[in-house]
Biopython code that builds the backbone (N, CA, C, O; Angstrom):
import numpy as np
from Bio.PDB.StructureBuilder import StructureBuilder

atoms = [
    (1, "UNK", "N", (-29.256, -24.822, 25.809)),
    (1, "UNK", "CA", (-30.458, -24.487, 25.061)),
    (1, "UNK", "C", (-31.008, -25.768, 24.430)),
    (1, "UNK", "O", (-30.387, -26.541, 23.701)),
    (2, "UNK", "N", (-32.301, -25.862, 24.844)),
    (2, "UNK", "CA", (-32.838, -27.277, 24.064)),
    (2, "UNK", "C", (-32.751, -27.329, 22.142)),
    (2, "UNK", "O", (-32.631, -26.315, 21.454)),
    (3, "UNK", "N", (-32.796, -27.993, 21.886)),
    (3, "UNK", "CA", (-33.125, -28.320, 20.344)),
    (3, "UNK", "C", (-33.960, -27.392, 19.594)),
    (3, "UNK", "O", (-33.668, -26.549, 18.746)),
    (4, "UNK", "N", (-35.312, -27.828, 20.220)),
    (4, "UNK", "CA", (-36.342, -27.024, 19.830)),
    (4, "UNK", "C", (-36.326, -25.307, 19.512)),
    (4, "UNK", "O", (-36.842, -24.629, 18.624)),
    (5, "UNK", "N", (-35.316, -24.920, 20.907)),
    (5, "UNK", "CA", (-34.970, -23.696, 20.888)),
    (5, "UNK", "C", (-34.229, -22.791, 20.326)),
    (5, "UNK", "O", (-34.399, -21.596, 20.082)),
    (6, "UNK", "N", (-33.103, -23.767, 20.099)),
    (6, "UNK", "CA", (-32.439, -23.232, 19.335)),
    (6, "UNK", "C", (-32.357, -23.550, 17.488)),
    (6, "UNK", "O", (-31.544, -23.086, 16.689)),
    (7, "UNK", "N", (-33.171, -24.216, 17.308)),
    (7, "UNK", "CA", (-34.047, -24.436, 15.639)),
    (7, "UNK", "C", (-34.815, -23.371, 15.458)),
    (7, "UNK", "O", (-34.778, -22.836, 14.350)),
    (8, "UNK", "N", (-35.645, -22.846, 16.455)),
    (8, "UNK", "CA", (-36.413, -21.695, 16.162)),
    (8, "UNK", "C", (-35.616, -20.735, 15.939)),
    (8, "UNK", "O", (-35.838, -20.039, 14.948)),
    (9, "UNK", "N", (-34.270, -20.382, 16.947)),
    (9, "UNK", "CA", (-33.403, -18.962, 17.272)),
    (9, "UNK", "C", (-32.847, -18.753, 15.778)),
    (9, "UNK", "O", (-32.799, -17.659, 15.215)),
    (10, "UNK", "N", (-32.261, -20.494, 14.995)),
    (10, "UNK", "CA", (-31.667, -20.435, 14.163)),
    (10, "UNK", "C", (-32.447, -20.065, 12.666)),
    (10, "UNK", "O", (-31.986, -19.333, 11.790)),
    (11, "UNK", "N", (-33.880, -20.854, 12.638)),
    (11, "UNK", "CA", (-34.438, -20.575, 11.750)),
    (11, "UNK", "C", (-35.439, -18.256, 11.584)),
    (11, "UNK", "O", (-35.661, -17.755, 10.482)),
    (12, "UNK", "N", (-35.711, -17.608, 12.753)),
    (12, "UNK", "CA", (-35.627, -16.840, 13.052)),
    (12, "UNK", "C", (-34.480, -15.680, 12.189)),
    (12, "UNK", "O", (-34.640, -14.689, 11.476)),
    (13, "UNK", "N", (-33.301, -16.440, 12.718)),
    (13, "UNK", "CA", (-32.312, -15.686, 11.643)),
    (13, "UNK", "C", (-32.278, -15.841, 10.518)),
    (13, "UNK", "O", (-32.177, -14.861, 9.781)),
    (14, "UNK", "N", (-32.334, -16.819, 10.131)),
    (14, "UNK", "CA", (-31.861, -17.363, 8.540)),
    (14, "UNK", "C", (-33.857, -15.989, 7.650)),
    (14, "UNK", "O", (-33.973, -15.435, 6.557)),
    (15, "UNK", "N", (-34.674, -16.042, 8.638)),
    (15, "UNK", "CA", (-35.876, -15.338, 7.914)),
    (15, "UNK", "C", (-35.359, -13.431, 8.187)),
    (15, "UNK", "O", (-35.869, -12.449, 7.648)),
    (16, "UNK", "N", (-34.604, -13.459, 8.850)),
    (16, "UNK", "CA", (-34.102, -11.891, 9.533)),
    (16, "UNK", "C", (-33.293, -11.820, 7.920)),
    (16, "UNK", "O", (-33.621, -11.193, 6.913)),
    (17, "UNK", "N", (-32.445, -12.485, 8.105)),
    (17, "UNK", "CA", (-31.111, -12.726, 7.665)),
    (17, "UNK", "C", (-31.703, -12.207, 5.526)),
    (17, "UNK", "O", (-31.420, -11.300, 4.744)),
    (18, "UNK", "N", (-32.533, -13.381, 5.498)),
    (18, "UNK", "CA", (-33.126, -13.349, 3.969)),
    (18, "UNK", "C", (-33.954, -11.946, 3.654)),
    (18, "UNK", "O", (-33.817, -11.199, 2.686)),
    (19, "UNK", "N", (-34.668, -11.852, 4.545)),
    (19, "UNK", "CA", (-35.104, -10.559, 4.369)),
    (19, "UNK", "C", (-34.209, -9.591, 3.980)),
    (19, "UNK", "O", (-34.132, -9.411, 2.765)),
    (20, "UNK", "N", (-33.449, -8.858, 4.760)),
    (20, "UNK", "CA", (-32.390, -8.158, 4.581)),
    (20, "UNK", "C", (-31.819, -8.367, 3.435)),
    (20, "UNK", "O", (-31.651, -7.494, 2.584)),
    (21, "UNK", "N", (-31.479, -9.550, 3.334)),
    (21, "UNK", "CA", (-30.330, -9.833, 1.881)),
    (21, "UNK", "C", (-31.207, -9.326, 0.869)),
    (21, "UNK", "O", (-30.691, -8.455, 0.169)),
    (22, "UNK", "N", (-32.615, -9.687, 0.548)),
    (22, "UNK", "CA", (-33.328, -9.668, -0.723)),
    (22, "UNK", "C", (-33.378, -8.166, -0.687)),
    (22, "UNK", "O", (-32.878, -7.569, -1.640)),
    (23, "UNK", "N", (-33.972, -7.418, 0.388)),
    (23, "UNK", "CA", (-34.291, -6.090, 0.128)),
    (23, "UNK", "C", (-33.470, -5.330, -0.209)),
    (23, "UNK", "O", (-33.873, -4.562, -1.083)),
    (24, "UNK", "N", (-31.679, -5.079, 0.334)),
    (24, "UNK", "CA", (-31.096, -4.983, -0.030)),
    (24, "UNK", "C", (-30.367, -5.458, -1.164)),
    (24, "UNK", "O", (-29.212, -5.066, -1.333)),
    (25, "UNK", "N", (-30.781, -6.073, -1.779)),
    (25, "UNK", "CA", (-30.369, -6.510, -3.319)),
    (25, "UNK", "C", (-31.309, -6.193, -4.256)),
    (25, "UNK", "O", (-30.986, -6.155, -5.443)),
    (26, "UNK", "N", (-32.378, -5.968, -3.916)),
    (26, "UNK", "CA", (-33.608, -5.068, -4.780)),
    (26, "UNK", "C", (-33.081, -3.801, -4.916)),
    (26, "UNK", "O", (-32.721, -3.376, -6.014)),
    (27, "UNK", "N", (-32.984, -3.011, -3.662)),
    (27, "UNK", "CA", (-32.532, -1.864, -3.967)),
    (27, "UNK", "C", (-30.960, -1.905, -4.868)),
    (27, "UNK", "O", (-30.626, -1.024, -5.660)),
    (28, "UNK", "N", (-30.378, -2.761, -4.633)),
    (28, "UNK", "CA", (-29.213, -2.412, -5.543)),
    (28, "UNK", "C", (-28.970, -2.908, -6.907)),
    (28, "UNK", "O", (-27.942, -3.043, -7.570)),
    (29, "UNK", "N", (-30.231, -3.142, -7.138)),
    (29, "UNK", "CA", (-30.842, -3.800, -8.670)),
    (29, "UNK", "C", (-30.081, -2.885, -10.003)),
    (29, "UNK", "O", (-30.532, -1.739, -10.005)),
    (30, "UNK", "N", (-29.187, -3.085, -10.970)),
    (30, "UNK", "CA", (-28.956, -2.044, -11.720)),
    (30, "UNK", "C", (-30.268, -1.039, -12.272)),
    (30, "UNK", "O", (-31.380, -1.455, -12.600)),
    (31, "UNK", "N", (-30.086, -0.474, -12.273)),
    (31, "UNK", "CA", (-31.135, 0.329, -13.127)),
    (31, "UNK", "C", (-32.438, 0.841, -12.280)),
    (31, "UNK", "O", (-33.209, 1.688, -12.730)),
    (32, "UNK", "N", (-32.561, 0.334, -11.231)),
    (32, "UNK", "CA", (-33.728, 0.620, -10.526)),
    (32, "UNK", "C", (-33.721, 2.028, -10.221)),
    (32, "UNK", "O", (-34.679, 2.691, -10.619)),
    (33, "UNK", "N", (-32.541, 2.746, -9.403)),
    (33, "UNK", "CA", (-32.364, 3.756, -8.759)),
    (33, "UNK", "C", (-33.129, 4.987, -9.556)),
    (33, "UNK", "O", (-33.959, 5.771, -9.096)),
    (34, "UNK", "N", (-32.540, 4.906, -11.017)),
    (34, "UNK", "CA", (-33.029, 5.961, -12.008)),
    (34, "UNK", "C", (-34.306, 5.780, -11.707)),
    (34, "UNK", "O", (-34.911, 6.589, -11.003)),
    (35, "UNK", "N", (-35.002, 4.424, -12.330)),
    (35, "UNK", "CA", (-36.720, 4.477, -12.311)),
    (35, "UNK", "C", (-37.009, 4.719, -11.199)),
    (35, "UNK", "O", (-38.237, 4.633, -11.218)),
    (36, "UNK", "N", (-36.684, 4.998, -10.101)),
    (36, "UNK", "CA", (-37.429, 5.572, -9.046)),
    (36, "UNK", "C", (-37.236, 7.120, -8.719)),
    (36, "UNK", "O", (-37.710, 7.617, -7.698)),
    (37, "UNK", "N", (-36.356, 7.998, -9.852)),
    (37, "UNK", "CA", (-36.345, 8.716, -9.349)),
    (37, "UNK", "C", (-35.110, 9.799, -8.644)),
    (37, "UNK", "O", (-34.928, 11.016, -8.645)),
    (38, "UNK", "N", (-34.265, 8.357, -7.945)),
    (38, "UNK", "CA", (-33.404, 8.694, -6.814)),
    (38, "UNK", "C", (-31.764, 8.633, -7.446)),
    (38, "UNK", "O", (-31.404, 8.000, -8.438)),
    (39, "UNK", "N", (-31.096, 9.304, -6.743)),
    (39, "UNK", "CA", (-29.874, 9.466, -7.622)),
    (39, "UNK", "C", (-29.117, 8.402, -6.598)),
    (39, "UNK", "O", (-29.811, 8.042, -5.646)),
    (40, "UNK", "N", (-27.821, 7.877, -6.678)),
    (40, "UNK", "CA", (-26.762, 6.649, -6.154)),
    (40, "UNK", "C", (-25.894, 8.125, -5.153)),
    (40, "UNK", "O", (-24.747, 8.064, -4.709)),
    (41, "UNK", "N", (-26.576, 8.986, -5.056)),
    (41, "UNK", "CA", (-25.845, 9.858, -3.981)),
    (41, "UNK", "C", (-26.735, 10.107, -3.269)),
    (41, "UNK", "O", (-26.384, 10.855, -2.357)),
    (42, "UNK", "N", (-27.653, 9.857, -3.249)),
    (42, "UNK", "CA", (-29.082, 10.443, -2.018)),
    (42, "UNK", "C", (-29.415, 8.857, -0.997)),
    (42, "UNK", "O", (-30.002, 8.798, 0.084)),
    (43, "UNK", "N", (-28.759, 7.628, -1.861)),
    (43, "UNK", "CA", (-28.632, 6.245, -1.190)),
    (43, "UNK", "C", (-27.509, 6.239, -0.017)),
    (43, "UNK", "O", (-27.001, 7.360, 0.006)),
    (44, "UNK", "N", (-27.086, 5.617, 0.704)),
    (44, "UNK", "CA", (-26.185, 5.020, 1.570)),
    (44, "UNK", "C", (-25.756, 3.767, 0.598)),
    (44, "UNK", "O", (-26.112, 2.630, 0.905)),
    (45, "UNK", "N", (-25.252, 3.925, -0.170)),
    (45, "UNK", "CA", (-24.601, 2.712, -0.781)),
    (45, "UNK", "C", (-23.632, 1.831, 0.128)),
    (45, "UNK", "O", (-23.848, 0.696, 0.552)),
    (46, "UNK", "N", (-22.451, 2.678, 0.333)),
    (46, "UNK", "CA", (-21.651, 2.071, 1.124)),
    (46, "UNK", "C", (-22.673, 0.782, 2.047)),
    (46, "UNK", "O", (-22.775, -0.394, 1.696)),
    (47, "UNK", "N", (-23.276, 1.359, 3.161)),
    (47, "UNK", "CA", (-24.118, 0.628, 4.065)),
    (47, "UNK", "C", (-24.375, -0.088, 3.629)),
    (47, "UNK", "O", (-23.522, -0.971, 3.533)),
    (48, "UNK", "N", (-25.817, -0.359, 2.956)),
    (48, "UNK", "CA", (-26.564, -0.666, 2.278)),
    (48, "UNK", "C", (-25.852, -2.359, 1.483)),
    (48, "UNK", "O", (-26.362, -3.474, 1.367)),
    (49, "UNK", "N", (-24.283, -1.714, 1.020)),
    (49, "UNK", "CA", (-24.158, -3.443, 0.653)),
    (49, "UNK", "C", (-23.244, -3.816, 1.429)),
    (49, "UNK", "O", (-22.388, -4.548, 0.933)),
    (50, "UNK", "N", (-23.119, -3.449, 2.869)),
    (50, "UNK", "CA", (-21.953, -3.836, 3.533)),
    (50, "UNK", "C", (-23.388, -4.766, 4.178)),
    (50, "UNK", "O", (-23.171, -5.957, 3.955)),
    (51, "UNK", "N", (-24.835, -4.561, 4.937)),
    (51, "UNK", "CA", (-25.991, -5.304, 5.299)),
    (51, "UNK", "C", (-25.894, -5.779, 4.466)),
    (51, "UNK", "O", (-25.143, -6.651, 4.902)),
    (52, "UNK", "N", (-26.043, -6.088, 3.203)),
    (52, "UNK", "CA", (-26.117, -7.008, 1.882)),
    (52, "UNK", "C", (-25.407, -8.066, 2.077)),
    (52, "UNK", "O", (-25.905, -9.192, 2.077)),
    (53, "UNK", "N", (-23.748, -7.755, 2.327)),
    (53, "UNK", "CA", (-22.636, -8.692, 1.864)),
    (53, "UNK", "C", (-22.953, -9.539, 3.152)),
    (53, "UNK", "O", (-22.967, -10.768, 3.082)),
    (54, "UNK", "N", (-23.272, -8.701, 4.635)),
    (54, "UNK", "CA", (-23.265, -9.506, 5.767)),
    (54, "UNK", "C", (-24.349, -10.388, 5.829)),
    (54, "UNK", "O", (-24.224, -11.551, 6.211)),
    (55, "UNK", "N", (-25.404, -9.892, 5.471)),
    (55, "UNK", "CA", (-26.706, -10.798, 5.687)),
    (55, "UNK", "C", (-26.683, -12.204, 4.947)),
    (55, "UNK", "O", (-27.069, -13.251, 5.466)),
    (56, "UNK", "N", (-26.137, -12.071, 3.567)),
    (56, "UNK", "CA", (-25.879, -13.213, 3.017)),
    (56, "UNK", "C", (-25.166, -14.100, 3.542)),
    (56, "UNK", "O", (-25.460, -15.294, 3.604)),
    (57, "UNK", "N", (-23.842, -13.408, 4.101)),
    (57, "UNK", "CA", (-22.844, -14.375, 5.026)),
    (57, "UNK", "C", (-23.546, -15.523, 6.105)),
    (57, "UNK", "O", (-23.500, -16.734, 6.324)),
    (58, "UNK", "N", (-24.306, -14.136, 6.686)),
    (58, "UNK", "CA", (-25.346, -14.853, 7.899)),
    (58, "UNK", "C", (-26.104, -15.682, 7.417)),
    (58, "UNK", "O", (-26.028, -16.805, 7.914)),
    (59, "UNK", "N", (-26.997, -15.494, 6.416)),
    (59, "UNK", "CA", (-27.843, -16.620, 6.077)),
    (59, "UNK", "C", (-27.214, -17.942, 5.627)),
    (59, "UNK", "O", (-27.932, -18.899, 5.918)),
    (60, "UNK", "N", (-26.078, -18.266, 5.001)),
    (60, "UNK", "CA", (-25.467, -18.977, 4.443)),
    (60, "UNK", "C", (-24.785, -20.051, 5.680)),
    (60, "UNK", "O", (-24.615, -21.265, 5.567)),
    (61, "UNK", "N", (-24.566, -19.450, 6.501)),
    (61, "UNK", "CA", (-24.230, -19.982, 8.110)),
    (61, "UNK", "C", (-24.816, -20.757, 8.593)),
    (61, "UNK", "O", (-24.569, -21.960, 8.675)),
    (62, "UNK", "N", (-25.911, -20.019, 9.086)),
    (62, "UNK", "CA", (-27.059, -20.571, 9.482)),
    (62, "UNK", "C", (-27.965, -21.364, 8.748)),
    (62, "UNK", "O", (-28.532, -22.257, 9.378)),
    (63, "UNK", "N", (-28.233, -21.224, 7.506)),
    (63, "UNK", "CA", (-28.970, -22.743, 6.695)),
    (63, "UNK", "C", (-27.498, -23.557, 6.409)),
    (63, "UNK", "O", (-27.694, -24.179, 5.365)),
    (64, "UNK", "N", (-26.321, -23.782, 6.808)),
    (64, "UNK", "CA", (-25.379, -24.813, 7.017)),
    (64, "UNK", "C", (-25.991, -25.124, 8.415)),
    (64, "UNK", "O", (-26.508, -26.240, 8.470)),
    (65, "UNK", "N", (-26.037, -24.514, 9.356)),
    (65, "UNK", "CA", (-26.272, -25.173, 10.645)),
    (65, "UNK", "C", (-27.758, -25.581, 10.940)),
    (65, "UNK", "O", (-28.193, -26.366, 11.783)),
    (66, "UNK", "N", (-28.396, -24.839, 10.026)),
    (66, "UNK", "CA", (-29.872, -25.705, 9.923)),
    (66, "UNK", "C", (-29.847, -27.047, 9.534)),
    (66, "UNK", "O", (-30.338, -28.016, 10.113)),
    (67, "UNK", "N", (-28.904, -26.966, 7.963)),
    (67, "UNK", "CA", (-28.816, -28.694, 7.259)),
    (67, "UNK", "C", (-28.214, -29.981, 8.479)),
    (67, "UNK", "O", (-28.396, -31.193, 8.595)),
    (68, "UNK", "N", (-27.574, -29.127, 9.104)),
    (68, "UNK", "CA", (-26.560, -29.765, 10.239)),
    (68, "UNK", "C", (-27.873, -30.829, 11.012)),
    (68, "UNK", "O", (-28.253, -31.994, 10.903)),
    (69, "UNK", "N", (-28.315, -29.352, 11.984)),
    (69, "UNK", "CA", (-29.496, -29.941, 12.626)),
    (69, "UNK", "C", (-30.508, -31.299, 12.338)),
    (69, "UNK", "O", (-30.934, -32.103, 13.168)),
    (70, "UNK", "N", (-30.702, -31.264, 11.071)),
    (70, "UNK", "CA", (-31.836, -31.705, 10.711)),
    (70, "UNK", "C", (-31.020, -32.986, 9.765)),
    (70, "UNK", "O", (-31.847, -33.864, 9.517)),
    (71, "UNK", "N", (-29.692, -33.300, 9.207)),
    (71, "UNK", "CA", (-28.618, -33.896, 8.832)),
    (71, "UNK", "C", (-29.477, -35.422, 8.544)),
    (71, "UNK", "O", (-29.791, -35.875, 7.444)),
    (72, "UNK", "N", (-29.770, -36.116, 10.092)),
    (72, "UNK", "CA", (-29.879, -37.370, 10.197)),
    (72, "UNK", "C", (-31.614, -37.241, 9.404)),
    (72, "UNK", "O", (-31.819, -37.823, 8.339)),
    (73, "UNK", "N", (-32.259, -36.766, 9.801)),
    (73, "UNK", "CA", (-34.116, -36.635, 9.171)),
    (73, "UNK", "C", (-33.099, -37.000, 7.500)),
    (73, "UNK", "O", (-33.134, -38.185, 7.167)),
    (74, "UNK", "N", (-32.405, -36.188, 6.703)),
    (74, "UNK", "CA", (-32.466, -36.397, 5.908)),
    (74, "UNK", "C", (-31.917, -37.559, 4.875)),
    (74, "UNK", "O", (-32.175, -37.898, 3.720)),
    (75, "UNK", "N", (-30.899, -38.042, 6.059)),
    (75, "UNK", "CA", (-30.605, -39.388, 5.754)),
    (75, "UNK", "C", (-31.839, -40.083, 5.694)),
    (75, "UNK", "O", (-32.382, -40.518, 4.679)),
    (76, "UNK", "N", (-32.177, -40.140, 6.687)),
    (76, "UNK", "CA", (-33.528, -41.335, 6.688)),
    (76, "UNK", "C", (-34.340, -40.989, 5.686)),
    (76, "UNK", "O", (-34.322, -41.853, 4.809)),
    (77, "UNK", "N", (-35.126, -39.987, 5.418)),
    (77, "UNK", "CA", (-35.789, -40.045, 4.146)),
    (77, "UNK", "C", (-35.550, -40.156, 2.639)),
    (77, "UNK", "O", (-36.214, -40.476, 1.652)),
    (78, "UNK", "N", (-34.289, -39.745, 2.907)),
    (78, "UNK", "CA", (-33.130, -40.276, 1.000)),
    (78, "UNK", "C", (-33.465, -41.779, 1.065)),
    (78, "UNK", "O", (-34.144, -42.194, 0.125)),
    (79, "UNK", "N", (-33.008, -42.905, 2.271)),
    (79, "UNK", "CA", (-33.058, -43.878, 2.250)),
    (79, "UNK", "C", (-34.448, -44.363, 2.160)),
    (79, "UNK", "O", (-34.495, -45.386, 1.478)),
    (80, "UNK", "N", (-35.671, -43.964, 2.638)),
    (80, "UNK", "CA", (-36.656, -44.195, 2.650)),
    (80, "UNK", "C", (-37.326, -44.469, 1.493)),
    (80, "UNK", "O", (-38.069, -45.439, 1.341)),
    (81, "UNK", "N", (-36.967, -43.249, 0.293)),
    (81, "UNK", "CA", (-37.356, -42.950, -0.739)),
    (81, "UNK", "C", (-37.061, -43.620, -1.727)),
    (81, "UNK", "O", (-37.836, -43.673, -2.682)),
    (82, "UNK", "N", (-35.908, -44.263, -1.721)),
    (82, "UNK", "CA", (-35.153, -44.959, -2.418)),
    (82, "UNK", "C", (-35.322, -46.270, -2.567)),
    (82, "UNK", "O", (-35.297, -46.879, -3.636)),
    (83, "UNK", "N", (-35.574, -46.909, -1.024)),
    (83, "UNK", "CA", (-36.610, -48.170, -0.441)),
    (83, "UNK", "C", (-37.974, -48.335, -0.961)),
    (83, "UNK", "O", (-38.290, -49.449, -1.379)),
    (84, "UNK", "N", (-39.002, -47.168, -0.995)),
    (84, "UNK", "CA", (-39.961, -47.249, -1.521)),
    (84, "UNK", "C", (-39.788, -47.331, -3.388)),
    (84, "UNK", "O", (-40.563, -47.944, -4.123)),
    (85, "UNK", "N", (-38.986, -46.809, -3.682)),
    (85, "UNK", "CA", (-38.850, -46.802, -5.008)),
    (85, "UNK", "C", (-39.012, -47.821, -5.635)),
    (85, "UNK", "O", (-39.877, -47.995, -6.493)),
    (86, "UNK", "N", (-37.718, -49.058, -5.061)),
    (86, "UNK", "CA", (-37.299, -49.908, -5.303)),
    (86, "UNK", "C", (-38.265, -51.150, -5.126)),
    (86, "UNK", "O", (-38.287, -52.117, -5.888)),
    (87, "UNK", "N", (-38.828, -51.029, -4.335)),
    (87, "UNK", "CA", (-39.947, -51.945, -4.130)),
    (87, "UNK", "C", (-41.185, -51.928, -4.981)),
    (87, "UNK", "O", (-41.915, -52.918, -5.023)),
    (88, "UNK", "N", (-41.357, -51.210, -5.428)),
    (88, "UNK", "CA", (-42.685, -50.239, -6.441)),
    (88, "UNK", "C", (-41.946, -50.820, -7.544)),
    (88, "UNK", "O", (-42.497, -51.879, -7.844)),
    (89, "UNK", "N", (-40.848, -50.570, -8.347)),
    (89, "UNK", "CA", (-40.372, -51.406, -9.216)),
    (89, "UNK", "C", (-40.021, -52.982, -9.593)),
    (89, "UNK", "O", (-39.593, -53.342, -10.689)),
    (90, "UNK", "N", (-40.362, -54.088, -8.152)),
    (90, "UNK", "CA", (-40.631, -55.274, -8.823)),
    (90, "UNK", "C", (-41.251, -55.801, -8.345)),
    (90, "UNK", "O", (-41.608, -56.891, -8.792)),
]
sb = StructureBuilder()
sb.init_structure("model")
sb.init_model(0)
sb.init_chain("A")
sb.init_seg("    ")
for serial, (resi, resn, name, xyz) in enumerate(atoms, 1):
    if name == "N":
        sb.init_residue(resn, " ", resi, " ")
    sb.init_atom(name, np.array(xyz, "f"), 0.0, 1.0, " ", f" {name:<3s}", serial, name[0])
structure = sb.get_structure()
């Protein structure tokens, strides 16, 4: 799989991945359930934070293997930045 391709496949997930985590952590917001209404027995709890616990896993993976990817870009611009700094100062 080229580079390109698999940056998209990876970044793709990590937006699958966040989604999931947030929505599922909204819904399991303390206190929300009441203000809406809904009782913690009419939910799938169980489910609900087992997608939670996993999605986070997943996302956490995958923006490691994003930082991976992209590793050397960020060398060069720490150094870059630091170069420009330094020069601007004398």
């Amino acid at each position: 799989m080229k580079r390109r391709s698999l940056l998209y496949v990876v970044n793709m997930g990590m937006l699958i991945s966040f989604i999931l985590c947030a929505l599922t952590g909204i819904v399991k917001w303390p206190g929300l359930i009441p203000k809406l209404g809904l009782t913690y027995q009419t939910l799938p709890f169980p489910t609900i934070t087992l997608i939670h616990d996993w999605s986070g896993l997943v996302l956490c993976i995958l923006a490691a293997i994003h930082l991976g990817m992209h590793w050397n870009w960020m060398i060069i611009m720490t150094k870059r930045m630091f170069l420009e700094r330094r020069r601007s100062d004398e």
